[in-house]
C-alpha positions as CSV (number, residue, x, y, z in Angstrom):
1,X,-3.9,-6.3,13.1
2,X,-0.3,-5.6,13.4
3,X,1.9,-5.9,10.7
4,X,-0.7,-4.0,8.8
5,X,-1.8,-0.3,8.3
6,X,-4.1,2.1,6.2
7,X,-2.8,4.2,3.7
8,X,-3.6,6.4,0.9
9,X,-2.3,6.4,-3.1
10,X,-0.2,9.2,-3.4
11,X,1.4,7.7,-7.1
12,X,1.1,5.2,-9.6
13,X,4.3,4.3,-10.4
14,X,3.4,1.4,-13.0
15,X,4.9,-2.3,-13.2
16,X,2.3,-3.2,-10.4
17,X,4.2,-0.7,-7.2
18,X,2.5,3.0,-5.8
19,X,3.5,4.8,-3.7
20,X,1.6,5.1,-0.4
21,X,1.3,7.7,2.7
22,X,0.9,5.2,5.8
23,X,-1.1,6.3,8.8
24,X,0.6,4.1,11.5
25,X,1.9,4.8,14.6
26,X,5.5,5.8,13.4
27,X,3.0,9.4,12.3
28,X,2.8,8.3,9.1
29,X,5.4,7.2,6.3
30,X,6.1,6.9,2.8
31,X,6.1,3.4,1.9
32,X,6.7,1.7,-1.7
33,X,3.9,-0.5,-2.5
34,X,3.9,-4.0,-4.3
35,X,0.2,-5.0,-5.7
36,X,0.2,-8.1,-5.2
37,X,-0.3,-10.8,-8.2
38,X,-4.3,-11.9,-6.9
39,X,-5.2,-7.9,-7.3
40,X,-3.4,-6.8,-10.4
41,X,-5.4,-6.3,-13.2
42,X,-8.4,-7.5,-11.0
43,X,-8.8,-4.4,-8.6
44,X,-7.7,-1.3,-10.3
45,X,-5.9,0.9,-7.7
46,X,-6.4,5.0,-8.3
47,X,-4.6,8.1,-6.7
48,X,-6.1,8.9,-3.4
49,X,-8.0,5.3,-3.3
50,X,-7.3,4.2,0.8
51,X,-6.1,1.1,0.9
52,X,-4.7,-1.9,3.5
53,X,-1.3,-2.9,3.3
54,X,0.2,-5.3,5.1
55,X,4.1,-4.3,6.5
56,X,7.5,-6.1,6.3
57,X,9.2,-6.8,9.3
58,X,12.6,-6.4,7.0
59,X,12.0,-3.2,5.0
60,X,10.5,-0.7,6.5
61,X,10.1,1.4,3.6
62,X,8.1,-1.1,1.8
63,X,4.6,-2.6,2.0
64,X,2.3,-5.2,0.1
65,X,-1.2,-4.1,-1.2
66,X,-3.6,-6.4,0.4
67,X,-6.9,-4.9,-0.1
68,X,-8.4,-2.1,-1.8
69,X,-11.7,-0.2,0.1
70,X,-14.3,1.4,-1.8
């Protein structure tokens, strides 16, 4: 969909954010990632886990969580 992308946990950074590596069409980005209230502490989130987060149309270098894939 747009306004979302894949991506891969490159860190844990605690307090509920990671850090991400985006595969979009920018060629992939860095992005800071928010886990979002419904998944914290419900869906644990790993290094290297791929995951779907959905993009801010006013910060570009930061994303939601919105699903985990196993």
């Amino acid at each position: 969909d747009n306004g979302q992308s894949y991506a891969q946990v490159t860190r844990i950074l605690g307090s509920g954010y990671i850090e991400a590596f985006c595969f979009d069409n920018t060629g992939g980005k860095k992005r800071l990632c928010h886990i979002r209230g419904k998944l914290r502490k419900k869906v644990w989130i790993n290094q290297g886990d791929v995951i779907l987060v959905g993009l801010r149309d006013y910060q570009d270098d930061k994303a939601d969580v919105l699903m985990k894939y196993l």
